[in-house]
N, C-alpha and C positions, 0 to 999 in steps of 0.2 A: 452847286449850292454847298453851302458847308451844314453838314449833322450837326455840327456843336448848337450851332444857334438856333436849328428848332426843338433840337434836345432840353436846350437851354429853357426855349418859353412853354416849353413844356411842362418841366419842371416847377415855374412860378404860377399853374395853375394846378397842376396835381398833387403838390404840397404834400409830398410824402404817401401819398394815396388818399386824401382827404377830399379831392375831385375826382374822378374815376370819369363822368364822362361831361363831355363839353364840346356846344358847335363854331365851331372854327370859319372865321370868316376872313375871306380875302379880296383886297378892293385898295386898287390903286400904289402898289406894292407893300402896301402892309398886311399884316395879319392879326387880326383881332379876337379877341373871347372876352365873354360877359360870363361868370360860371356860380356857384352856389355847391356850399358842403349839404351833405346828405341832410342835417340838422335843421339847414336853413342859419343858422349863426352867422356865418361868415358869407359873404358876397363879394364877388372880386372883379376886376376887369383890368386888362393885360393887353397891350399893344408891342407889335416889332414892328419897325420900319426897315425899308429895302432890301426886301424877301420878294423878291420877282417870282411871281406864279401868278395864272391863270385867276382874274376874282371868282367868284364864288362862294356858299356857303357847305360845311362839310360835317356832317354828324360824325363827331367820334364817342363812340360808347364805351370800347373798352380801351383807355388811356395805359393800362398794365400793358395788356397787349402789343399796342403799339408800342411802347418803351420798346419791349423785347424784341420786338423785327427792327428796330432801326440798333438795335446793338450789333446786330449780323453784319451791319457793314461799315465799311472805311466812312472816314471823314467828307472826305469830298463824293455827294451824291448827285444823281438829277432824279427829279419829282414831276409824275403825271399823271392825269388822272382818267378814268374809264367814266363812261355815261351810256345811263340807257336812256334816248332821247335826251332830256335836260338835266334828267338825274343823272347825278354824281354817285355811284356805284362803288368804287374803291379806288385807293391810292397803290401807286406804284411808285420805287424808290430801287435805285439800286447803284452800282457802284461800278468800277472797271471790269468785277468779277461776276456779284452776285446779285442777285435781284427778289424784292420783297413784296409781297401783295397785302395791301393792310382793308378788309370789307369795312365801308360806312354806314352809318347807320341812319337811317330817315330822320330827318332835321325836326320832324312833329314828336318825336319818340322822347326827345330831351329836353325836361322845361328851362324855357327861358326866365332866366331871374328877374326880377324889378329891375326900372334904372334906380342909378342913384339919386338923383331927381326929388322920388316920393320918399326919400329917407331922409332925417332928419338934418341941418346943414347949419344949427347955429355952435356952433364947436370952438367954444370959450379959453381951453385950456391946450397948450398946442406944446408939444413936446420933444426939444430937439435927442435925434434918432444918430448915433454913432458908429463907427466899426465896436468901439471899446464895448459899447450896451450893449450890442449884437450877440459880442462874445459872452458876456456875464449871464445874458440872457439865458442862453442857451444852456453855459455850464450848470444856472442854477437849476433848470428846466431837466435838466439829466439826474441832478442829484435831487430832488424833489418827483421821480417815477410819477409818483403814485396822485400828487397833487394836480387837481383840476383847474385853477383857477390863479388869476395872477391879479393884482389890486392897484389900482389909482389912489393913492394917498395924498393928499394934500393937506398942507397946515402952514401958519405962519411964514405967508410965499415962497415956503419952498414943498418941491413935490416928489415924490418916490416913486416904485414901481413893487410888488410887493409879490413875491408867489407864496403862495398855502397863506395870506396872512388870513385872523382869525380873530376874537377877541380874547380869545385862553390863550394861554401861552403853546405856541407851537412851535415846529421846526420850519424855519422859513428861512427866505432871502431877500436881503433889501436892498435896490437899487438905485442911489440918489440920481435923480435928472434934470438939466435945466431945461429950462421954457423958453418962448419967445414970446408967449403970451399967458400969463397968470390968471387962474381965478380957483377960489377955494370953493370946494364942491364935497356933498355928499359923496363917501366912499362908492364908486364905483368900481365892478371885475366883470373879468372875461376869460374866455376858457384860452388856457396858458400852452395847450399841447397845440392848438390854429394857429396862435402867437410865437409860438417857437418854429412853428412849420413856416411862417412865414418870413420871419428872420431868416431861415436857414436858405433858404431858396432866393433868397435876396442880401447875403453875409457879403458879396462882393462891393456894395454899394459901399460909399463915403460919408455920404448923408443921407438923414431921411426925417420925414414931418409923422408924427405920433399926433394928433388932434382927436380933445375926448369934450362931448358934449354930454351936457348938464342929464339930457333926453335918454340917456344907454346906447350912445353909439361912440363904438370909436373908428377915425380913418386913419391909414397909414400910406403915406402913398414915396412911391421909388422912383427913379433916373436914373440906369446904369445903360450906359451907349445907347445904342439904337432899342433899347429896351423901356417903357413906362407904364410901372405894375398900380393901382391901388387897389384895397381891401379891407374892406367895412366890418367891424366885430361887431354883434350884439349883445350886450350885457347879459349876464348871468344873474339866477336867484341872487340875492342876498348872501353873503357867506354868513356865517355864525359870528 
């Protein structure tokens, strides 16, 4: 097995530490997660395909953790797992050399999120997702620290992406973007630090759909190789 690519979908659900823990499931060589920031804001769900292991379902609680035992080894690993009776007890991983024990944690212990299903799904305004906006994204999201909140602007069919906007004048970034489907809506935001976490863990990608309903949801959903990420924002208060 290669490290990189469970490193990898790791990665698009830990979101910089904004998941910590999440149950891991495996069935029919893929590997799936459904997961939820502590806040509850954010809700994600994360598929790899042709990751040959064993199915089953696997609590992992502490995702930091795990990061750092699988840094211990080389790229090319093999992966197995211990059971007491049908419980999954912990993961084993090791390499030519070294070998790592990572404990699981009971699959009742970590709530499962809603599906997307019961969220809202009529998403009016859809927003095409670039390398180029990735990057802008992100630089403004660096030089804007301290600001929480990033904005759906829309006016006169064309639509923006706004971080710290505000009705006073403030220090901000505006980001013009096209659509593929218009509609002019009350200003909608959402918290800009999940939104730059989730660009950054998905910056590889070529394209991507930004879809933001009238309701306070926005989805964004990915396609990079055998990877297909989506992740539901919940709208924030009002800004000023």
């Amino acid at each position: 097995m290669n490290k990189q690519q469970l490193v990898k979908f790791i990665s698009k659900y830990n979101l910089g530490g904004l998941v910590n823990s999440a149950i891991l499931s495996f069935k029919d060589n893929t590997l799936n997660t459904r997961f939820t920031s502590g806040d509850k804001s954010l809700l994600g769900i994360l598929s790899m395909d042709k990751w040959d292991f064993e199915d089953g379902e696997f609590g992992v609680y502490n995702t930091e953790q795990l990061v750092k035992l699988l840094s211990v080894l080389d790229d090319d690993v093999t992966m197995s797992v211990t059971k007491a009776g049908d419980k999954a007890v912990s993961i084993q991983l090791s390499d030519t050399v070294s070998k790592v024990n990572y404990m699981l944690t009971d699959t009742s212990v970590i709530s499962r999120p809603p599906v997307p299903e019961s969220l809202p799904q009529n998403f009016e305004l859809k927003i095409n997702i670039n390398p180029q906006f990735i990057s802008k994204f992100i630089s403004g999201k660096q030089a804007l620290a301290e600001t929480d909140t990033f904005t759906v602007f829309t006016k006169n069919d064309t639509t923006s992406i706004v971080i710290g906007y505000a009705s006073v004048n403030t220090n901000r970034v505006t980001i013009p973007v096209s659509t593929t489907e218009y509609k002019q809506m009350d200003l909608i935001s959402f918290n800009a630090t999940n939104f730059k976490e989730i660009l950054s863990a998905n910056k590889e990608c070529e394209s991507a759909l930004l879809e933001v309903s009238p309701d306070g949801i926005a989805k964004i959903t990915f396609k990079i190789d055998n990877y297909k990420s989506t992740y539901y924002l919940v709208a924030v208060q009002d800004v000023d």
